[in-house]
C-alpha positions in Angstrom: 0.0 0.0 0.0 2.6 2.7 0.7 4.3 1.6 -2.9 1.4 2.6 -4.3 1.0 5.6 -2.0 4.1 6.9 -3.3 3.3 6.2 -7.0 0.3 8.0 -6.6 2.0 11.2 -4.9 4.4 11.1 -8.0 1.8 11.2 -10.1 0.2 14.1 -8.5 3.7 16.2 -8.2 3.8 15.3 -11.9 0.4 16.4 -13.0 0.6 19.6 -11.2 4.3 20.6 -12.4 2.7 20.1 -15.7 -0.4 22.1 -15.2 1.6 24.8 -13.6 3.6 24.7 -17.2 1.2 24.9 -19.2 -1.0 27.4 -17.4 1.9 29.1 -16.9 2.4 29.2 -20.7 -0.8 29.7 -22.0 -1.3 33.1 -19.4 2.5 34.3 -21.0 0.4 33.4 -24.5 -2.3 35.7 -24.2 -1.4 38.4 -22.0 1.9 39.0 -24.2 2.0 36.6 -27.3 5.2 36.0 -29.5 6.9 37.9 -31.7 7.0 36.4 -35.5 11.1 37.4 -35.1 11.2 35.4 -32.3 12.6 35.6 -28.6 15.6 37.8 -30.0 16.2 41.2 -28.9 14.2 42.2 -31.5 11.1 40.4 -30.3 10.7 43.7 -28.0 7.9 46.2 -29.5 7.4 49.2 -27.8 3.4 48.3 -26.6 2.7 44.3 -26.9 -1.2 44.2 -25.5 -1.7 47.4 -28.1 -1.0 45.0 -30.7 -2.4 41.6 -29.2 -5.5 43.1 -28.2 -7.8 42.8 -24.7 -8.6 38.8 -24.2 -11.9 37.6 -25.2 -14.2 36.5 -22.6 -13.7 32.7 -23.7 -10.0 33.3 -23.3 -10.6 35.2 -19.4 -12.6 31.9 -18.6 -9.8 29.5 -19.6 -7.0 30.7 -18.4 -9.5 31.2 -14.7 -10.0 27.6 -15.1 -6.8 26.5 -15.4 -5.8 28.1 -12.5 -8.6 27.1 -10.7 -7.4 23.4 -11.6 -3.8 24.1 -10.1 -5.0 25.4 -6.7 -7.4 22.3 -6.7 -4.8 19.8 -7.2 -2.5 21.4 -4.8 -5.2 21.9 -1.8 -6.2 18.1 -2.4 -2.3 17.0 -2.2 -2.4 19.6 1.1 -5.1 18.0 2.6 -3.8 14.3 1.8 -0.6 14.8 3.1 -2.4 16.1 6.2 -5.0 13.5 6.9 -1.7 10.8 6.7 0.0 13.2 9.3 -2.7 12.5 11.6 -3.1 9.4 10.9 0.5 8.5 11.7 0.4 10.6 14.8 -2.7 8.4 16.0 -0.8 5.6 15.1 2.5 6.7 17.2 -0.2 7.2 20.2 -1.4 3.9 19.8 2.8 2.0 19.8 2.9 3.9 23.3 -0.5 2.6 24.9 0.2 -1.0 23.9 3.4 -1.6 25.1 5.2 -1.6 28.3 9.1 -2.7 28.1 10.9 -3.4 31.5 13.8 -1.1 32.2 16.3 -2.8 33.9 20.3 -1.3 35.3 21.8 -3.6 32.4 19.6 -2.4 29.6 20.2 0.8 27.8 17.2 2.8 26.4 18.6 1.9 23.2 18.3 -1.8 23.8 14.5 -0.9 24.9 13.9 0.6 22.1 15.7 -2.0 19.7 13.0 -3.8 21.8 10.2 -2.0 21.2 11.2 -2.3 17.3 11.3 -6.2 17.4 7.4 -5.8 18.8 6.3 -2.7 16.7 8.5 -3.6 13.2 8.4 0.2 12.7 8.4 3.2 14.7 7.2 7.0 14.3 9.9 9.2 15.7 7.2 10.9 18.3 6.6 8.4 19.6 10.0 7.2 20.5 10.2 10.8 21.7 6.9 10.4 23.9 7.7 7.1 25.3 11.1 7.7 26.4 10.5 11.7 26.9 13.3 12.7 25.0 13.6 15.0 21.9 13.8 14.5 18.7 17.5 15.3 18.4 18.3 12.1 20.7 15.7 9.8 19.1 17.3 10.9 15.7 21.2 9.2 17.1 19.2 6.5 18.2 17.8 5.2 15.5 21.0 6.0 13.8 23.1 3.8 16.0 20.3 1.1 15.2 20.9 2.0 11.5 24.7 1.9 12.0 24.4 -1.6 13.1 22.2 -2.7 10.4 19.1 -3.5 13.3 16.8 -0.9 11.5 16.8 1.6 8.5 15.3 5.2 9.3 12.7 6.4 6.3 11.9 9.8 5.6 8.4 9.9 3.7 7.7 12.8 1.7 4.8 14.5 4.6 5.5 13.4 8.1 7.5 13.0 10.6 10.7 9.9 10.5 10.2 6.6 11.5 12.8 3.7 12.1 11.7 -0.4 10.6 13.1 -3.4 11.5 15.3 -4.4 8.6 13.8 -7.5 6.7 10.6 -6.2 7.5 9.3 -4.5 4.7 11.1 -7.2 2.3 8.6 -9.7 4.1 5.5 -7.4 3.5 5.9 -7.2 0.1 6.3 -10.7 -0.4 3.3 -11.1 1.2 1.7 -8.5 -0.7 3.0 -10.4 -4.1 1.5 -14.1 -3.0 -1.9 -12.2 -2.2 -1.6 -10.8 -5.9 -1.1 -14.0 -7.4 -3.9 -16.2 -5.2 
């Protein structure tokens, strides 16, 4: 699911690069036009909209419309990439009500959390931040000394905050995800 999460945010970056462009293009077009002589010096006149003209009222509505389209597309990427914030916040709330790790003098709060990994297979950074009360600064070297020793790998989606997986993990959901395909 998040494969095809980030496919479709690709997608949508794509789409509204594009639409910007040609929006973009198509206002440049018909407020200013192009010179026959081309984008030389001499393509400079002394009065372009004298000689282009005003814009009909077919041409006002199209260009409005495209621009229209562009702030859709980016409120609705906006408001995606907010509802999955949340939703990974609840999620982090959720990693710190279920679990309750024993601290003990010969266990580091990195081995707790290395831990808390092995339960969870992946981990928001708040709420390695929340259950251990630390900032975000520390949780970061954490997971990084996790990283370093090939016990996790940190990702860094496109909206949201960090989070640390148990290496192998996501190998084994996707295979999982394949064999469901093909049944």
């Amino acid at each position: 699911m998040e494969k095809k999460e980030v496919d479709r945010n690709k997608t949508l970056i794509i789409f509204a690069i594009l639409l910007i462009f040609i929006s973009a293009f198509h206002t440049y077009y018909n407020l200013v036009g192009f010179s026959p002589k081309g984008i030389s010096g001499e393509a400079i006149f002394e009065d372009l909209r004298e000689e282009k003209g005003p814009l009909s009222t077919k041409t006002k509505i199209i260009i409005a419309t495209e621009w229209l389209l562009v702030i859709l597309v980016m409120l609705y990427s906006l408001i995606k990439a907010k509802q999955k914030f949340q939703k990974d916040e609840k999620a982090s709330e959720t990693v710190i009500k279920n679990v309750h790790l024993v601290r003990s003098r010969n266990k580091t709060d990195i081995d707790l959390l290395y831990e808390l990994l092995l339960t969870k297979k992946s981990i928001p950074f708040p709420a390695i931040t929340k259950y251990f009360q630390v900032d975000k600064k520390i949780a970061m070297e954490w997971c990084q000394i996790l990283e370093e020793g090939n016990l996790g790998t940190i990702r860094y989606p496109t909206v949201g905050d960090p989070r640390i997986v148990l290496n192998g993990y996501e190998e084994k959901q996707n295979e999982a995800k394949q064999k469901e395909k093909t049944n």
